[in-house]
C-alpha positions in Angstrom: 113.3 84.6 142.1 111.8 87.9 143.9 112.0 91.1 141.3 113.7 93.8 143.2 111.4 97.1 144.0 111.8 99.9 141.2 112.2 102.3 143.8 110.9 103.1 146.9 107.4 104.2 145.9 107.5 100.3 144.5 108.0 99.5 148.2 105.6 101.6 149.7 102.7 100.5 147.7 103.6 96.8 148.1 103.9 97.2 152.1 100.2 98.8 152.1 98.9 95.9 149.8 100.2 93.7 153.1 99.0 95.4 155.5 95.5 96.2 154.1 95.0 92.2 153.6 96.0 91.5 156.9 93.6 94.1 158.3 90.8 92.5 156.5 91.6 89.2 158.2 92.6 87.7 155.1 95.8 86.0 153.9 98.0 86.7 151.1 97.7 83.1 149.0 100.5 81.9 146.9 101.2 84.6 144.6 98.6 87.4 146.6 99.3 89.9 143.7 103.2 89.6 144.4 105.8 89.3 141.6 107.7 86.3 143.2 106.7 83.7 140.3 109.5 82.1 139.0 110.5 83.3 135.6 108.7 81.5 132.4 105.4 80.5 134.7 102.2 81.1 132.9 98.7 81.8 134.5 96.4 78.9 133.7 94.1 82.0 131.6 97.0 82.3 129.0 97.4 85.7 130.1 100.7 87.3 129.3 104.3 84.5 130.5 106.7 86.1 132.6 104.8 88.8 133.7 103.1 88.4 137.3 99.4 90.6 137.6 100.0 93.1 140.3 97.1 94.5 142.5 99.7 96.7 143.8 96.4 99.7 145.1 94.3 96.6 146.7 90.9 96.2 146.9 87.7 98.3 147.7 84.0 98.6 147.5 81.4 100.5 148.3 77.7 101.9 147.4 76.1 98.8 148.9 72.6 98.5 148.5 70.4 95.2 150.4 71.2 92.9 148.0 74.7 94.3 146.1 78.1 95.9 146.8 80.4 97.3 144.1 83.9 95.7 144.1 87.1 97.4 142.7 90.3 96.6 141.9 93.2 97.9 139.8 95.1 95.3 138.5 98.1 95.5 135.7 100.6 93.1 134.4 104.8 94.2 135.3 106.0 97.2 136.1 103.8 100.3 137.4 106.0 102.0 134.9 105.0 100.3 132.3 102.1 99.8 129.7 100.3 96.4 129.9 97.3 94.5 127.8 94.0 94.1 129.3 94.0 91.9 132.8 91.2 89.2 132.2 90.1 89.1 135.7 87.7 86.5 138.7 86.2 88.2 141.0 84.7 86.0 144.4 82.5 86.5 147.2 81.8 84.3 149.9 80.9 83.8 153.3 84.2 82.7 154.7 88.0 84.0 154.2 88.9 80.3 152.7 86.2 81.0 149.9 84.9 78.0 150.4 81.3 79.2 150.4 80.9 80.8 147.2 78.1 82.9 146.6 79.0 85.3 143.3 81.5 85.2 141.0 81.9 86.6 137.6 84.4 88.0 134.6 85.9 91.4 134.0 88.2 93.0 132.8 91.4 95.9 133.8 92.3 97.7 130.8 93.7 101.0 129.5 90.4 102.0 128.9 89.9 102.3 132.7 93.5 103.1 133.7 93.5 99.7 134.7 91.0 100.2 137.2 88.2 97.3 137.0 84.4 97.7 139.1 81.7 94.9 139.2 78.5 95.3 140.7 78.2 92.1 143.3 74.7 91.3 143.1 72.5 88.3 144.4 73.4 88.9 148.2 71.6 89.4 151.3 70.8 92.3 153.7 72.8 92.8 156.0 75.6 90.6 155.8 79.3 90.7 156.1 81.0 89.1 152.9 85.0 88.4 151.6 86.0 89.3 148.1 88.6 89.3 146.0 90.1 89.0 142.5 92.4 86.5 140.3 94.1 86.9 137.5 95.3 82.7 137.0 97.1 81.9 139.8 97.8 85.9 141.1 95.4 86.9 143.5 94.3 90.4 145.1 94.4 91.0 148.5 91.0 89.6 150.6 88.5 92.6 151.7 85.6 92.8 153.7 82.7 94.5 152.7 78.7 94.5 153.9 75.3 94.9 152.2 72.8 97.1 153.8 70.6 95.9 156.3 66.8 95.5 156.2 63.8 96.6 158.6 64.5 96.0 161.8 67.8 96.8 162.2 68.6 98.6 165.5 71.7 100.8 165.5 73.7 101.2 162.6 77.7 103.2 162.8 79.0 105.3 159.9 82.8 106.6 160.0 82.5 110.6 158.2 85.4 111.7 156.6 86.7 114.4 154.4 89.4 116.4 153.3 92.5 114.4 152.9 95.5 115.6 151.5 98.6 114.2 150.8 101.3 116.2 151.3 99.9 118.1 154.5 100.1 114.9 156.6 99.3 111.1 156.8 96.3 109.4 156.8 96.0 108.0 160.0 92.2 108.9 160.5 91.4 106.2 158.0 92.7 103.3 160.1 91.8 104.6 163.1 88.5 104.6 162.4 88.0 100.8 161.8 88.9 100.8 165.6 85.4 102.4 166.3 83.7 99.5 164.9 82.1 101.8 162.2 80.3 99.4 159.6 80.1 102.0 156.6 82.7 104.6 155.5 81.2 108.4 154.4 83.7 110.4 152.4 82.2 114.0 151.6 85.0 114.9 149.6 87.9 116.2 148.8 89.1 112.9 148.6 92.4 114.1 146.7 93.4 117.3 146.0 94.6 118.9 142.3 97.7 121.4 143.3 101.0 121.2 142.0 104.4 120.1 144.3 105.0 122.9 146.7 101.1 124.2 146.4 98.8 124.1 149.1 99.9 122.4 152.4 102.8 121.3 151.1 105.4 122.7 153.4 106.2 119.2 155.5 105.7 117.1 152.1 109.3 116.8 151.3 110.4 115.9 154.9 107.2 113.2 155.1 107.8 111.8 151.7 104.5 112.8 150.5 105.8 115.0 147.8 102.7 114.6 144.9 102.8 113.0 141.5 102.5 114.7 139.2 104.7 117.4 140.4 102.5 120.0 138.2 98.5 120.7 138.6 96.6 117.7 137.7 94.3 118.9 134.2 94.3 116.0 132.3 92.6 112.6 132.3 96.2 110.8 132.8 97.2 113.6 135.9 94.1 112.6 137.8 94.8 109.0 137.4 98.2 109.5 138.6 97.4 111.5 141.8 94.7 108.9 142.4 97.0 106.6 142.2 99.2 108.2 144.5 97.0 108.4 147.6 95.9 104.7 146.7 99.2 103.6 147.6 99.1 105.0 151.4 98.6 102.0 153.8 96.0 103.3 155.8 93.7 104.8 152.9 94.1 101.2 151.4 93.4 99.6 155.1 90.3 101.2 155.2 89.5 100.4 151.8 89.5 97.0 152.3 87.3 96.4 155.5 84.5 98.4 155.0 82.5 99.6 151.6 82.7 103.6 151.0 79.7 105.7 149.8 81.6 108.6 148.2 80.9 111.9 146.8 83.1 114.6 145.2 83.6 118.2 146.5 85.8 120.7 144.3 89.4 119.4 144.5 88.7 116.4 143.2 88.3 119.2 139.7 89.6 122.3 141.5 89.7 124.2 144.1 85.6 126.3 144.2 84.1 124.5 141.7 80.6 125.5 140.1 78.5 125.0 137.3 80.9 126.5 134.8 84.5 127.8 136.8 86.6 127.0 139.3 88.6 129.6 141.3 91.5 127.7 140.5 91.0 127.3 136.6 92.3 129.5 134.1 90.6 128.9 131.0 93.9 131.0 129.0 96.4 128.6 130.2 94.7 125.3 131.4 92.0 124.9 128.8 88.7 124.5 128.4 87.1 124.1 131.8 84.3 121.6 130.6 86.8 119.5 129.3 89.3 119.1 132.3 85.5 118.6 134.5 85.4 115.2 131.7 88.7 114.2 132.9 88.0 114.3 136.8 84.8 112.7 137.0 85.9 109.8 134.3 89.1 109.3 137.2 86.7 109.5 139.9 84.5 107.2 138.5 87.4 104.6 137.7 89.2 104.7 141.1 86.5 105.1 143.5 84.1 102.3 144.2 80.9 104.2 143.1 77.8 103.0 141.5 77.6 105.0 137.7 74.1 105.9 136.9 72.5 104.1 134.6 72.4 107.2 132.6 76.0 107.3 132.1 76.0 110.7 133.2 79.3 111.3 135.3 77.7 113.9 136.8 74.8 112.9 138.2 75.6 111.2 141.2 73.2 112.1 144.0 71.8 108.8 145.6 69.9 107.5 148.4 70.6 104.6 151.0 67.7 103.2 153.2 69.7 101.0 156.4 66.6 99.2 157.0 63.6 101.5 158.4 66.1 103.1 160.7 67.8 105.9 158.3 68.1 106.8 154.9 71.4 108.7 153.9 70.7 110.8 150.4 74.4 111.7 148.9 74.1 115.0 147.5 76.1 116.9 144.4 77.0 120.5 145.6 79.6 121.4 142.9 78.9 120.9 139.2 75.2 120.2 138.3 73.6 123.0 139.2 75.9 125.3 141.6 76.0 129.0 140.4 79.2 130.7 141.1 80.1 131.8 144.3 79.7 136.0 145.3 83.2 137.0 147.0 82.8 139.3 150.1 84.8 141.8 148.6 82.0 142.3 146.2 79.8 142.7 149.1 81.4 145.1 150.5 82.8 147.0 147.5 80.4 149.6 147.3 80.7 149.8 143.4 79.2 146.0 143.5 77.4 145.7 146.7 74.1 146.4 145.3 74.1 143.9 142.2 76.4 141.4 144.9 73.5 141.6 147.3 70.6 141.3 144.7 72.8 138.3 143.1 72.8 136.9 146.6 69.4 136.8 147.3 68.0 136.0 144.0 65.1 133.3 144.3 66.4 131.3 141.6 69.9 131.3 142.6 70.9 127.5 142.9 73.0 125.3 144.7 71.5 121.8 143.8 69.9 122.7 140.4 66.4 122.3 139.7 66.2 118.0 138.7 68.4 117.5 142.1 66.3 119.4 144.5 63.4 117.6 143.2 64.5 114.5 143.1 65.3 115.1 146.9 62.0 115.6 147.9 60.4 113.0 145.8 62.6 110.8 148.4 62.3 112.7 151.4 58.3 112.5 151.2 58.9 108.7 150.0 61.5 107.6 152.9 59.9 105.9 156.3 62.9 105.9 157.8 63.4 107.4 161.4 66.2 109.9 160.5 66.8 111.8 156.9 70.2 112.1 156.3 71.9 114.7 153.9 75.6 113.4 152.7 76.7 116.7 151.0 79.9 119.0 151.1 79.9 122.2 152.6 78.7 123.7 155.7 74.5 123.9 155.8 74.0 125.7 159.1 74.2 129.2 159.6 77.4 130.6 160.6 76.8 134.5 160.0 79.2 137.0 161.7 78.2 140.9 161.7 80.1 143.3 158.5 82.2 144.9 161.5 84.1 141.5 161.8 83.8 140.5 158.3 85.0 143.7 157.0 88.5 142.9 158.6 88.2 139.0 158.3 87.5 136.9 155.8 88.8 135.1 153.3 89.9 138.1 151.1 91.7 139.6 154.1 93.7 137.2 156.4 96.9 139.0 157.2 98.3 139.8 160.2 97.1 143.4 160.8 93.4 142.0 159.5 93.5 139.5 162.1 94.3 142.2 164.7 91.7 144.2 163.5 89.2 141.9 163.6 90.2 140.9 167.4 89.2 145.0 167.9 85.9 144.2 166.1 85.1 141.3 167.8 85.7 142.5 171.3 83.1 145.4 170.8 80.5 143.0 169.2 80.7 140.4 171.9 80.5 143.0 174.7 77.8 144.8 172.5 75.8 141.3 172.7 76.3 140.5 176.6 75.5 144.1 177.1 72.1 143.3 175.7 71.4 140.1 177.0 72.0 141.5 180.8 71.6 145.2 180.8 70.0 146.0 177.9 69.6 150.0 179.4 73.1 150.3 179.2 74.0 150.2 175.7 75.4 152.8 174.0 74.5 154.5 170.6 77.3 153.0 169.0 76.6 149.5 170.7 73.2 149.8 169.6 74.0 150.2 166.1 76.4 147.1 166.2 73.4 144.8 167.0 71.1 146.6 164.8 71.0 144.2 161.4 70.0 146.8 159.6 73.5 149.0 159.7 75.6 146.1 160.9 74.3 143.4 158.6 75.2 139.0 159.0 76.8 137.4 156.7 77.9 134.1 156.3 82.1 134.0 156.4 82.1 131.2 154.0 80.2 132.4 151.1 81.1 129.1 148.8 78.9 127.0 151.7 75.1 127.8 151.9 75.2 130.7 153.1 76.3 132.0 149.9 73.2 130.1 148.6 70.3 131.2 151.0 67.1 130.9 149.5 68.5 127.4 148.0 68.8 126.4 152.1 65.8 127.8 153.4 64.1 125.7 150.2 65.6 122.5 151.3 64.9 123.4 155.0 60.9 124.1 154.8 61.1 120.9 152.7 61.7 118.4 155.7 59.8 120.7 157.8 56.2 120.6 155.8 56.8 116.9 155.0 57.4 116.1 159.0 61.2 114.0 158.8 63.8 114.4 161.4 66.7 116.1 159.8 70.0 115.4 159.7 73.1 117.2 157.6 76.4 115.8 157.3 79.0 118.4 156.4 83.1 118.4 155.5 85.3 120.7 154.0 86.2 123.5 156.4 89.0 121.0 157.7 87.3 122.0 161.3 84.5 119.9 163.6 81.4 121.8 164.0 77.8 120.6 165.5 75.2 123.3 164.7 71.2 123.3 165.2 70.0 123.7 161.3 67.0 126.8 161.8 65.1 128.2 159.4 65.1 131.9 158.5 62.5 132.6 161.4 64.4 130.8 164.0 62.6 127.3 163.9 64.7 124.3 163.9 64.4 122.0 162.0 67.3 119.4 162.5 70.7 119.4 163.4 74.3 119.1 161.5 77.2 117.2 162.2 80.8 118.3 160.6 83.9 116.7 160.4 87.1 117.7 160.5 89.7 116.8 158.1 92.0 113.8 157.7 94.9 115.4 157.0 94.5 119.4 155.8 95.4 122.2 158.0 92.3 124.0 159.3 91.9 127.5 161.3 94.9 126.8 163.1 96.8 127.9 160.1 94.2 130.2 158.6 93.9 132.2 161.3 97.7 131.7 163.1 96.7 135.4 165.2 94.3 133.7 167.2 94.7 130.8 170.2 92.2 127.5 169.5 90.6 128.7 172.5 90.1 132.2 171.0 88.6 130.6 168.0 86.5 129.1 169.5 84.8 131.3 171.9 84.5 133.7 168.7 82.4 131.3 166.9 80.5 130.1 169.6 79.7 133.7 171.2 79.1 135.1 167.4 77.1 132.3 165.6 73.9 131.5 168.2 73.4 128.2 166.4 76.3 127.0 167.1 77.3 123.9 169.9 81.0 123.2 169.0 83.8 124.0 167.1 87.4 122.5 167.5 89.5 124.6 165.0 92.9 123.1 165.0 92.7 119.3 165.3 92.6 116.5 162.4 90.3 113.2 162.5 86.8 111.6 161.8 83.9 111.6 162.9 81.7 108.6 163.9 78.0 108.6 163.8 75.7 106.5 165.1 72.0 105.6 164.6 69.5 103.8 166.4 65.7 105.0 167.2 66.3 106.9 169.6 68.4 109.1 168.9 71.8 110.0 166.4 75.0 110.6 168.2 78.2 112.2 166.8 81.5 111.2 168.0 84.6 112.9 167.0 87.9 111.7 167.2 91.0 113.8 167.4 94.2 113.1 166.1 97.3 114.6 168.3 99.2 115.2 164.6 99.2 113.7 161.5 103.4 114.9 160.8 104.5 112.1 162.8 103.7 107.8 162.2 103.7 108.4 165.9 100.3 109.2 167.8 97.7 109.7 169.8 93.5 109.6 169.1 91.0 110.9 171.5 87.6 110.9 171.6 87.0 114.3 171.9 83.6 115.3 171.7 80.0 113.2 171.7 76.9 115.2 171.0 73.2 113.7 170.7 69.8 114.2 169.0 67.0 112.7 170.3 
């Protein structure tokens, strides 16, 4: 007979296993990883009587390379709630949804060791092809996903779905499923792929009302908190959807350990009270490891997990680490502007050895950089690249330090008279004033980035990386996530010259300006950025989504699709923007 659900979460997780199998074209078989055997039935592996395997979080993979894929699953006898021994478990691939036409196969296992989580590394495949998996435990199977190797020379257009930023309490995930409606091949998450704040932190005000209150209720600190909040977003339909009809290439930004990770710190860890910082670093990147379908370096350092993927002779994407190899800390504005600290701030700043990648990274990046034939270079990484630099008039009144309601007013004031100051030049240039003139003048009115935990906070590290693919010749191009807003910028170095372009993507589900800066209209915001930063080709401030890029010889094209909310299971997606390099 059918075990009734535990509770409600029970039932949530179950429906997404469904719907994640039927959106890989697969079929749930006899048992599918449902607990309707009949009492006393034993698997035909011995493994434990009465107690059906549940692959209640479904299937995934990801990091495929030509010839390999990695395939996960997390799989547990019973209860959710309970402890269990060590699944022994099959995993398949084949050519058809039957598995009739079997063409790897192989032993693992799920055990405590993992959190029940169990990755195998698919190999013996071909380029380019679509392939089924799954996993059995006996007769109890996992749902059926769809993955795909990587494609070999020759290939003509290849379609990656860019995500980032997903948070679950500040809204559902629709972005995820809506992007397999694209046709996108690969999935890109550039982090934040959960967040580490406690019930009622940030973006939680709608969590209660969507049901999307977190678990644990506290911070996440310890190896068991991670797995639990991984475990969490797991369970939503449309993460676990996506999971299981296209592979991932991952990387971590600083939620996934806290909120402005670096080499040593996090903004939101305090050593007094929440331990030793090194220590709770451990636990995230052993839970990132388990639960995301990521290749471990051979090393068996967690940390080191910047990679390269060549699509054929058409691109190679190299996934960068921004957050705890080499990142020094971050330099506030405050201090900048503090007169006490500006000088040591500014020095600190500007520092030729101050790092953002680390030393072994940035070298391992050019080694494949200069090594790469492919078309277009592609950076994977975290945080904003390009230059988005606004005068110390505005920044004095707006910035991170300073976004209250009088601020924001302020910096309207601020604004007005450097935009006018600008047109002024650019039309009538005999008609400035004194004062005008000394708002354009860099020298008293100085640029500084507003986001100094992206690259502008690490400048000579950018301008490094920059004159890199400029002196070896490649055709740059940056992806970029967590500002939770959509930007497309031209990527210059510091005497103007481009040298590639970069494509951002909003978020899937955390508030962005809109909320940050509530004083101002999205139009407003908009026209700011776009009249301030000179780089700049688009912004959209207050909308959630993906973005979809797309490669062929040609040229790379950026399509970003906006979601109309993601408070409601009811809504709207529009394409909202395409942009092209050639």
């Amino acid at each position: 007979m059918t075990r009734p659900f535990r509770s409600r979460r029970d039932f949530i997780i179950r429906i997404g296993s469904i719907s994640a199998t039927l959106a890989a074209g697969g079929v749930l078989s006899a048992c599918g990883g449902d607990d309707d055997n009949a009492p006393g039935t034993s698997p035909d592996d011995g493994s434990s009587p009465n107690e059906p395997v549940r692959f209640d979080y479904g299937v995934a993979s990801g990091d495929p390379l030509a010839d390999r894929v990695i395939l996960w699953t997390h799989a547990k006898y019973g209860s959710l709630d309970t402890a269990s021994d060590e699944v022994a478990l099959t995993w398949e691939v084949a050519t058809d949804p039957a598995f009739g036409s079997l063409v790897a196969s192989g032993e693992t296992l799920a055990s405590a060791a993992t959190g029940f989580t169990a990755k195998v590394d698919a190999t013996g495949l071909q380029a380019g092809r679509q392939y089924y998996y799954r996993f059995r435990a006996g007769q109890h199977v996992s749902a059926v996903g769809l993955t795909r190797t990587l494609p070999a020379a020759g290939i003509e257009r290849v379609s990656l779905a860019v995500f980032s930023c997903s948070n679950y309490p500040a809204g559902y995930f629709h972005a995820y499923a809506e992007a397999l409606k694209t046709g996108a091949e690969y999935a890109v998450h550039l982090g934040d792929y959960i967040y580490e704040y406690a019930a009622g932190g940030y973006a939680s005000g709608d969590a209660q009302a969507l049901d999307r209150v977190v678990d644990p209720a506290h911070e996440i600190i310890s190896l068991d908190d991670y797995r639990r909040r991984y475990a969490q977003y797991r369970s939503d339909p449309d993460l676990k959807q996506m999971h299981a009809a296209i592979p991932m290439i991952a990387i971590w930004d600083d939620h996934e350990i806290a909120n402005d990770t670096w080499r040593e710190g996090a903004e939101n860890h305090d050593e007094s009270t929440e331990g030793v910082f090194a220590e709770r670093v451990g636990a995230a990147l052993q839970a990132y490891h388990e639960w995301l379908p990521i290749r471990t370096d051979a090393s068996s350092d967690l940390q080191k997990i910047w990679r390269s993927f060549d699509f054929g002779d058409l691109l190679s994407l190299h996934m960068l680490e921004t957050r705890v190899s080499g990142r020094d800390q971050q330099i506030a504005i405050s201090e900048l502007a503090n007169p006490a600290t500006a000088a040591a701030a500014t020095a600190q700043l500007s520092a030729t050895d101050r790092q953002m990648l680390g030393s072994a990274q940035q070298q391992w990046l050019t080694r494949q950089l200069a090594q790469s034939g492919a078309t277009w270079q592609v950076l994977g990484q975290q945080v904003l690249m390009a230059r988005m630099q606004f005068p110390v008039s505005i920044l004095q009144h707006l910035n991170a330090d300073s976004l209250t309601p009088d601020a924001q007013q302020a910096a309207l004031q601020a604004i007005e008279a450097y935009l006018t100051a600008k047109a002024t030049a650019a039309q009538a240039p005999q008609l400035l004033t004194e004062q005008q003139q000394a708002l354009l003048d860099t020298s008293l009115n100085p640029l500084l980035g507003y986001n100094l935990d992206a690259w502008d906070g690490y400048p000579v590290a950018r301008e490094t990386l920059l004159q890199t693919a400029r002196q070896l010749g490649k055709q740059l191009v940056v992806l970029a996530g967590d500002t939770h807003n959509a930007w497309h910028s031209d990527l210059t170095l510091l005497d103007g010259t481009k040298v590639g372009e970069e494509f951002a993507t909003t978020s899937v589900s955390s508030p962005g300006f809109e909320e940050y800066l509530s004083g101002f209209a999205p139009e407003q915001i908009q026209q700011v950025f776009l009249g301030v930063v000179d780089t700049l080709k688009y912004l959209n401030s207050h909308q959630r989504g993906f973005l979809l890029m797309e490669f062929t010889q040609q040229s790379t094209t950026g399509h970003w699709y906006m979601l109309d909310t993601v408070k409601s299971r009811d809504y709207t997606v529009t394409l909202e923007r395409s942009a092209s390099l050639a």
